[in-house]
Each structure stands twice: as structure tokens, then as C-alpha cells.
N, C-alpha and C positions, 0 to 999 in steps of 0.2 A: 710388659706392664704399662708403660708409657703408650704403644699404641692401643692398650685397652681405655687406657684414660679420655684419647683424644676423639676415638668414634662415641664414647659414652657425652663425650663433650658437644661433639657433634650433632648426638644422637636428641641431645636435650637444647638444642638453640632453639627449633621450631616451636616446641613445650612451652618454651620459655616466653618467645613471642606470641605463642599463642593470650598464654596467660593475659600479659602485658596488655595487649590489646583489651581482653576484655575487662580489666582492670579499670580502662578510662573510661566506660560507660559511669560508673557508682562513683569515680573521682569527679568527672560533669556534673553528676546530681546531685553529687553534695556542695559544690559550688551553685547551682542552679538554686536547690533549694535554701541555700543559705543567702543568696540575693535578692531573690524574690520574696521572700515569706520576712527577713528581716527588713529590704524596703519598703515593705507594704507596712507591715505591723508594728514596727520598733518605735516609732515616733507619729502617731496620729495625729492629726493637729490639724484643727478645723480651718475649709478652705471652701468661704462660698458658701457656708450652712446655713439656709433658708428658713428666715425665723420671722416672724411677723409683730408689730406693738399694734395691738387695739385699744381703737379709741378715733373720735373725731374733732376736727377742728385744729389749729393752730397749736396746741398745744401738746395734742399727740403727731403731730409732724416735727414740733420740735424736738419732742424728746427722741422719737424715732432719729433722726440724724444726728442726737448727739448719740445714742449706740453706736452709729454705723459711724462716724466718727473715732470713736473711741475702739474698735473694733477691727479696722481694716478690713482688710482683703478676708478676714475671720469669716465673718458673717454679709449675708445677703437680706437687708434689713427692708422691710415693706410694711406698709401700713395695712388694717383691716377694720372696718367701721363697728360690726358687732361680733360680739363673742361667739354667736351662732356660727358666725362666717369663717371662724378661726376654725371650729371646731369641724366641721365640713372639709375646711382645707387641710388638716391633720389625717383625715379618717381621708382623703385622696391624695394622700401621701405628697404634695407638693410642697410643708413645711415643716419640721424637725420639731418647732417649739414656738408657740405664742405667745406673750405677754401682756399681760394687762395690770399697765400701772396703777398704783393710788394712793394716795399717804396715809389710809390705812391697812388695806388690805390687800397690797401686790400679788396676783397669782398668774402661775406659769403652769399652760396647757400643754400637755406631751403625750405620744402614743408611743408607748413603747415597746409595742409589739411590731414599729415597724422598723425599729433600731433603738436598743436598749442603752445603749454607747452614744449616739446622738441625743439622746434624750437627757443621759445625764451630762455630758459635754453644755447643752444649754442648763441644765439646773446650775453647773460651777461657773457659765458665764453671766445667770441672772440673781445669782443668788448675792453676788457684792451687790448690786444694780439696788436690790429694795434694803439692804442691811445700811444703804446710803441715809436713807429715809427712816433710817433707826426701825422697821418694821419686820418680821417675818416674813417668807414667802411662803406660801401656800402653793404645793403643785400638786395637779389636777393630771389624772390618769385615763383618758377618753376612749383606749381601745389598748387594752389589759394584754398581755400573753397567757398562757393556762399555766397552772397552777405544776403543773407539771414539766413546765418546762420557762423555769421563772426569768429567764435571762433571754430568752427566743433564740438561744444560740442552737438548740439543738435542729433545726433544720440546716444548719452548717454541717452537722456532723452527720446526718444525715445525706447531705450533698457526698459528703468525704465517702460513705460506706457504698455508694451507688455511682462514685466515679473510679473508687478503686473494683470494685465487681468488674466494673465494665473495661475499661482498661488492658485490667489482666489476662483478662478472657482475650484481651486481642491476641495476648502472644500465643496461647494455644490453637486457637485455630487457625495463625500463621504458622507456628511453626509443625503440629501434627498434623494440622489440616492442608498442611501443603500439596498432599494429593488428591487432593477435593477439587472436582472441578469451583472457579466463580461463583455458579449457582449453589451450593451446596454449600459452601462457606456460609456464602450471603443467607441460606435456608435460617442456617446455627445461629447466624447473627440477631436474627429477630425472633428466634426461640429462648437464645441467651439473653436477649434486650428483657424480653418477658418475663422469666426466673427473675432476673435483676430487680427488675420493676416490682413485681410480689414482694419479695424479700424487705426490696425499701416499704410499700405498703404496709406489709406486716412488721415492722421497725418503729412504722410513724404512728400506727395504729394501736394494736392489741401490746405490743410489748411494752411501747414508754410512753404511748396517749401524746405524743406531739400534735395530733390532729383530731379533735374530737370529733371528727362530721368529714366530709368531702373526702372518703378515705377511696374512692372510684376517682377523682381526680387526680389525686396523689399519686397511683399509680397510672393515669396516661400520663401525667407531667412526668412523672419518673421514665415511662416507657421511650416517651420521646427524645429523651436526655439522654440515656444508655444506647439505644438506636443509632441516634446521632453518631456517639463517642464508637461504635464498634464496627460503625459502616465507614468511619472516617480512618480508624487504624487499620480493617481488614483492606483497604483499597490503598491505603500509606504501604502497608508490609511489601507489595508485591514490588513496589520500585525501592522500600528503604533496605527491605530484611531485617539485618540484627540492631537497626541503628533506628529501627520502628521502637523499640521499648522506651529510647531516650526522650523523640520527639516525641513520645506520646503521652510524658512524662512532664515535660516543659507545656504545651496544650493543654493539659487535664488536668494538672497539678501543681505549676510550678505559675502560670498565667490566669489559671480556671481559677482556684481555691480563693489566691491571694484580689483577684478585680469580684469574688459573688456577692458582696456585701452582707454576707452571712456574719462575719465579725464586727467591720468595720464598711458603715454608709463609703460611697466616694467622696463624698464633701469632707470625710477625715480623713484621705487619704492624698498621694501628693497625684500629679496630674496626670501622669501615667497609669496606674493602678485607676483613677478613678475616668478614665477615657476608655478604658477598655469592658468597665464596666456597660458603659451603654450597648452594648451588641453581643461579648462573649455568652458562651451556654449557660455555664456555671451558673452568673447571676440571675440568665431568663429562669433558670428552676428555681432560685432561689427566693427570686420575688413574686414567681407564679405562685410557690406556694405558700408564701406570708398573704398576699391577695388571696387564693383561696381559701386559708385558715382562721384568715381574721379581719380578711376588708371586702367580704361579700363580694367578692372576684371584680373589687375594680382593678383593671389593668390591665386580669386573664388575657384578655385579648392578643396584647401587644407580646405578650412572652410566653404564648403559644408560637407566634407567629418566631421569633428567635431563634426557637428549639428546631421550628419544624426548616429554617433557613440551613440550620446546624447537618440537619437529615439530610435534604436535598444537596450541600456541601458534599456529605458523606455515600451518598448513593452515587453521584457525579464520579467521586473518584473510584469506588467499588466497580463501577460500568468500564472507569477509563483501563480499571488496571486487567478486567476482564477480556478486554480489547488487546493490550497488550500481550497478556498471556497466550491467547491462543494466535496472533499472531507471530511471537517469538514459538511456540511448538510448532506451529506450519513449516518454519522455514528451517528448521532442527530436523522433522522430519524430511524436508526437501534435499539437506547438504549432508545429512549423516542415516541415510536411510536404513532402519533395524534389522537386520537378517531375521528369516522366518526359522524356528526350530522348535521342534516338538518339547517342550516346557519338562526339565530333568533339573537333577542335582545341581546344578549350578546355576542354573536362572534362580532356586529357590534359595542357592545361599547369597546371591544378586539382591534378591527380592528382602532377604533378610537384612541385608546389612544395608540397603535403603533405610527401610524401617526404623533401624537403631541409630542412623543418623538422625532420621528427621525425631525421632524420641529425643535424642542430644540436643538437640536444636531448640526443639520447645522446650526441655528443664532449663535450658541455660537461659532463657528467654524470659522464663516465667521467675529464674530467681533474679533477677533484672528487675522486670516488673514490679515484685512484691519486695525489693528491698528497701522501697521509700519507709 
């Protein structure tokens, strides 16, 4: 009885560490994710938001400095001579919110379509400013969101449906596709980038009208975002393996989501969250396609170029790991060379129990993946 116990004891240590092991993947991310997404978003609080008082002469200079006085490190306060000029600077996004004083009729210009959270952040820091002056403020709305999507958050969630697509799919074709040569992986990769990219098109498009027009942009911007993210995980898997779904995880979601300014501009964010904003993927789709939604693609330019740096990252290492690979089977075949035999029952239960390894391999990959 006793020595049935202790081989069943035995028999279950490795079970037991297996488990264990992959146990700490989903305990990381839940730490991961409760770091990042509670640093980022738990306390906003404006740092450096780019706001303008119009008006000329000495006395819009003073009053400008007594905001930026009263305001610190808050606000980044500059003067603008006419209201035209505010409004130009809003609509190329280099200011949050304008003001223009008067003792009687104070009004605050804001585009909210290019952060709905920044715009009201300035409405609650201008709105004591004219109640001083015992008057109302009037705020002025210069570049609207659609009506369908009143908050403009929904190209967040949007980002969210087309970095999880993309992502997940890494783990598949790392893990079932691991008898795929490089090229064939990398074939799927931009077949998969494509499906991806449709889906979000048809998302922004015909299902919830986030986009009323540029719905051909929507989808390169998406194309090059998913591209990116699946040439960067399929060239990661081949040196990470199982520990591809974590990093891919902290990159895409846990650094991506929380720096895209989909929720929250940088200037409300603390300095880390808002530094990484300037280069990660996330935010180039994210601002690529507020600019081409709703600011006559000022910007496009610059976050194309992001996405397509995101690519050439990911094809870099899709190449490196292609290099790799067949140079680890050259020298595999060199030290362990295959005997030749006419292909029978037991190459085919070989052949078989490959198979159902690498099947193991991607579910457990893919429930990984999909458990954010």
C-alpha cells in the first residue's frame, strides 16, 4: 500500500511542477496588468497641458502668467493674438484648450474629438477662472466627435479588438505552426495582419460608424499595426517559446493600451506613461486615426511612419529568428544525423505524437494569450 502511495507521489511531482510553472505566466499578468493600467489611469492629473489665453498687449500677458502661476507645472500656458489662431492651433492638435477672457463674456475653445478628458480637464480648470469675474463660460466645440461615438473613446476599443486579434494569433502560429518553415509562418502573418485589419475596418465602419469616410485608411492603419505586432511575436516565439505570450502581453497591452492616448492624452498622464507615448505603436494607430477621422490627416504622416518603424522592428526579428532556425537544424542534422527507413507504423505513431504535442502547445499558448 505504502509503496503504491509513494510511486503515485512520485509519479505526480512532475504534474505538479508542470502545472506550477505555468501558473506564473497568469500570476505576472495579473500583476503586470494591475501596474500598468492602475499607474496609468487611477489618478490623471494634468502635467504640462498646453493651453493658450488670447488676446493682445500687456494685459493678456498678465493675465496669462497669473494662470500659469496659479497653475504650476499643471499647465503649459502661452499667449495667441486672435481667436482664428487658437482655433488653427486646436484643429493641429498642439493645444488642449484656449481661453479668451472678458468681463463679460469668457469663452473656452476645445476640440474634443482630439481628447474628450483633456478638454473637460480644461473646462474644470477655466471654469473657476471666469465664475471669478462673476460671469459664465461659454465653451465653444471647434472639431466635434460623431455622434456615434460621443466620447471618441471608441477608437480605444477599437485599438483593444485589433491588438488582441493580433496578438493571439501569435501564439498559434508559434505554437501549431512550428512546423512551418520562416517563410510560411511569415506567409500567415500578413494574411492574418489582413483578416485583422478587415475586421477592425468593418468594426469602425458599417457596425458602430466610428468612421464616417476614410474607411480604406482605417484599414492600412490597422493593417500596419497588426503586421507590426505579429512579425514582432512570430520572430520573438522562436528565441522566447512559452514565455512569447507574457512579453507579448506587457508590449501590446500592458505598455501599448495604457501610453495610446486613447483614454487619457500624456499631459494627464505621469512621465512615464506619457514618454512612451511619443514612439510606441499603439498611440501611432491611435492618433493616425483620430487625424484621419477628424483632422483632415494632419499628422498622418508622422504615424505612418511609427507603425511602419514597428514593421521593419518586426521583420528584423522574423529574418533574425529565420537565421537562427535553420542554422540550429543544419548543425542537428550534422551531430545527430536521421537514419534512412522506409516510412511504417512507427514513424507514423512518431509523426503522430509530434502533432499532439505541438497541438498542446498552442492550446496552452493560446489560453495564455486570451486570458487578459
Amino acid at each position: 500500500m505504502s509503496g503504491r502511495t509513494s510511486v503515485h507521489h512520485h509519479a505526480a511531482d512532475p504534474v505538479l511542477r508542470h502545472v506550477l510553472t505555468h501558473l506564473l505566466t497568469p500570476l505576472l499578468m495579473c500583476l503586470g496588468m494591475g501596474l500598468a493600467y492602475m499607474g496609468a489611469f487611477v489618478q490623471p492629473e494634468p502635467h504640462h497641458l498646453p493651453v493658450a489665453i488670447v488676446g493682445e498687449g500687456p494685459r493678456a500677458m498678465v493675465f496669462a502668467q497669473t494662470v500659469k502661476n496659479d497653475a504650476g507645472d499643471a499647465l503649459d500656458v502661452r499667449t495667441l493674438a486672435r481667436r482664428a489662431d487658437a482655433v488653427d492651433e486646436l484643429k493641429d492638435r498642439r493645444i488642449a484648450a484656449a481661453y479668451l477672457p472678458s468681463d463679460t463674456a469668457p469663452e473656452l475653445i476645445v476640440a474634443t474629438a482630439a481628447s474628450d478628458t483633456s478638454a473637460t480637464v480644461a473646462e474644470k480648470i477655466f471654469t473657476p477662472v471666469a465664475a471669478r469675474q462673476g460671469v459664465p463660460l461659454k465653451v465653444t466645440d471647434v472639431v466635434r466627435t460623431v455622434d456615434d461615438d460621443p466620447t471618441g473613446q471608441g477608437l480605444f476599443f477599437l485599438l483593444v479588438a485589433v491588438s488582441i486579434g493580433s496578438y493571439a494569433s501569435v501564439a498559434v502560429l508559434g505554437g501549431a505552426g512550428a512546423a512551418l518553415r520562416m517563410r510560411g509562418r511569415a506567409l500567415l502573418a500578413v494574411g492574418v495582419s489582413g483578416v485583422v485589419s478587415a475586421i477592425g475596418a468593418l468594426l469602425a465602419g458599417p457596425v458602430f460608424h466610428l468612421a464616417h469616410h476614410g474607411l480604406a485608411g482605417v484599414w492600412g492603419l490597422s493593417w500596419l499595426y497588426s503586421a507590426g505586432i505579429l512579425f514582432v511575436g512570430v520572430g520573438l516565439h522562436t528565441f522566447l517559446k512559452r514565455w512569447t505570450t507574457l512579453t507579448m502581453m506587457v508590449l501590446f497591452v500592458m505598455l501599448n493600451f495604457t501610453s495610446s492616448g486613447g483614454l487619457f492624452r500624456p499631459e494627464l498622464q505621469n512621465g512615464f506613461f506619457g514618454s512612451l507615448h511619443a514612439f510606441w505603436n499603439g498611440a501611432g494607430y491611435v492618433d493616425g486615426l483620430r487625424g484621419l477621422v477628424y483632422f483632415g490627416s494632419d499628422g498622418l504622416s508622422r504615424q505612418v511612419g511609427t507603425l511602419l518603424l514597428w514593421l521593419l522592428l518586426g521583420l528584423v526579428l522574423t529574418a533574425a529568428a529565420g537565421l537562427f532556425e535553420r542554422r540550429r537544424a543544419a548543425q542537428g542534422a550534422v551531430a545527430l544525423p536521421r537514419p534512412t527507413h522506409p516510412r511504417g507504423a512507427e514513424k507514423d505513431e512518431q509523426d503522430e505524437k509530434d502533432e499532439q504535442e505541438r497541438e498542446r502547445a498552442a492550446e496552452e499558448e493560446m489560453e495564455e494569450a486570451v486570458g487578459v
